[in-house]
C-alpha positions as CSV (number, residue, x, y, z in Angstrom):
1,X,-21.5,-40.3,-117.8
2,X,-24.1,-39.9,-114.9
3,X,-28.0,-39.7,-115.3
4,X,-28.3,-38.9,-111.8
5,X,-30.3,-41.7,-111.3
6,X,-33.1,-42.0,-108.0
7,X,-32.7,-44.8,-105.5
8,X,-35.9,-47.0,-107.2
9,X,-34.4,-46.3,-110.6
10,X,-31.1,-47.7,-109.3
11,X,-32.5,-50.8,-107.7
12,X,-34.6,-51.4,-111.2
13,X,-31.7,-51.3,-113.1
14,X,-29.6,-52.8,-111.3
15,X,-32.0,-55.9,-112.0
16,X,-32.2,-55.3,-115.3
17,X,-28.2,-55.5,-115.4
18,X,-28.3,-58.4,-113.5
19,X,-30.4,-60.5,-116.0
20,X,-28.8,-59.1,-118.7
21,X,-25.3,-60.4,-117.2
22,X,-26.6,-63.6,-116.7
23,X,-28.4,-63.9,-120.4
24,X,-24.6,-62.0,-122.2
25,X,-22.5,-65.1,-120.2
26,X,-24.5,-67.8,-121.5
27,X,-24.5,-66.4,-125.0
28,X,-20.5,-65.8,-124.3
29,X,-20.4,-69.2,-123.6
30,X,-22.4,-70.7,-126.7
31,X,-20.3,-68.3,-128.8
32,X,-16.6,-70.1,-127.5
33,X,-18.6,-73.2,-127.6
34,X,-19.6,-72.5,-131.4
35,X,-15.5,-71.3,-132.1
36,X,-14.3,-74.6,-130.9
37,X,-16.2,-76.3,-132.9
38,X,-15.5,-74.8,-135.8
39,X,-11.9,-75.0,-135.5
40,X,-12.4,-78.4,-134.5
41,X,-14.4,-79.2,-137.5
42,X,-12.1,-77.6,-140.2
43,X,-8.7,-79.2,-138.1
44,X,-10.6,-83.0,-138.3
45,X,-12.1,-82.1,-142.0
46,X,-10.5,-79.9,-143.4
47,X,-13.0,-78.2,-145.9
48,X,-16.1,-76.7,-145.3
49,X,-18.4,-79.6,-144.2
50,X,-21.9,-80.1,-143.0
51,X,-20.0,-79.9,-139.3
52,X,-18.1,-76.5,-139.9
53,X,-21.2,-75.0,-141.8
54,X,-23.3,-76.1,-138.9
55,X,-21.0,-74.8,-136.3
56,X,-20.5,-71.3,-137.6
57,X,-24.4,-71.4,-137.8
58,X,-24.7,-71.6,-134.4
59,X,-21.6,-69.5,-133.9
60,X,-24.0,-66.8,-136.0
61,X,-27.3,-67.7,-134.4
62,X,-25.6,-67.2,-130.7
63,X,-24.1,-63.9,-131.8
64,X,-27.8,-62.4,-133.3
65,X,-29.2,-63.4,-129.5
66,X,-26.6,-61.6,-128.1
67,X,-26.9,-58.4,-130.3
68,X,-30.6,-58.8,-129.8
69,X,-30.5,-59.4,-125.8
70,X,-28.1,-56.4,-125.8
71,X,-30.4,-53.4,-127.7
72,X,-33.0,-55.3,-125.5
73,X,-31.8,-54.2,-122.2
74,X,-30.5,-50.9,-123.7
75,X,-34.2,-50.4,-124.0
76,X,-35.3,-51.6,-120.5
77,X,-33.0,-49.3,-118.8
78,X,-34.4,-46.7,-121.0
79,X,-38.3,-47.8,-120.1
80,X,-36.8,-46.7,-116.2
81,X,-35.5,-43.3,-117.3
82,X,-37.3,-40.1,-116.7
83,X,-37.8,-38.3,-120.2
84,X,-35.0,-35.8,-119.4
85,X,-32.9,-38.9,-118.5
86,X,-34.0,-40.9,-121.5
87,X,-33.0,-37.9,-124.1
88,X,-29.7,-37.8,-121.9
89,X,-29.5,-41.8,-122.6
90,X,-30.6,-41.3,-126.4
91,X,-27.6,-39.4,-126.3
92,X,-24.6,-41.2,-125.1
93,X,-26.0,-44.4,-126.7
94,X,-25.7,-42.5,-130.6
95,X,-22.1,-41.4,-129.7
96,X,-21.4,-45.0,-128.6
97,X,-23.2,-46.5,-131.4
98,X,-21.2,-43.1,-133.7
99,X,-18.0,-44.2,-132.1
100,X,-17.9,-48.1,-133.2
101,X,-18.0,-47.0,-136.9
């Protein structure tokens, strides 16, 4: 769906999408980095070690940054919305957020 956005609206998110593409493929990669090492952990030790606990830590603690970096630029493109565009926003984000339950 379109929120008809204004050329200066545009540019600023565009930016914002930028960043946040730049932030989601380094927490992409720290998440396959954190899978690896689990499965390399429980292959070598096979039982739930310091080295598998530690490595689904950071498989967890990568994944939080990521769901917090994501509602994070959800809001930023929001702060760029008129408020006609932001209770447009309000509402495709809950039928998103309705449709992943």
């Amino acid at each position: 769906e379109e929120l008809e956005l204004d050329t200066e609206q545009k540019a600023r998110i565009d930016q914002i999408e930028a960043r946040f593409a730049a932030i989601r493929d380094a927490k992409e990669a720290e998440l396959r980095e954190a899978r690896e090492a689990i499965g390399e952990a429980l292959l070598r030790e096979k039982a739930l070690s310091e080295d598998v606990t530690a490595a689904t830590t950071r498989y967890h603690d990568a994944m939080v940054e990521l769901q917090l970096a994501t509602l994070d630029h959800l809001l930023a493109m929001r702060a760029e919305l008129t408020p006609e565009q932001a209770q447009e926003f309000d509402e495709i984000l809950g039928r998103a957020f309705d449709d992943q339950g």
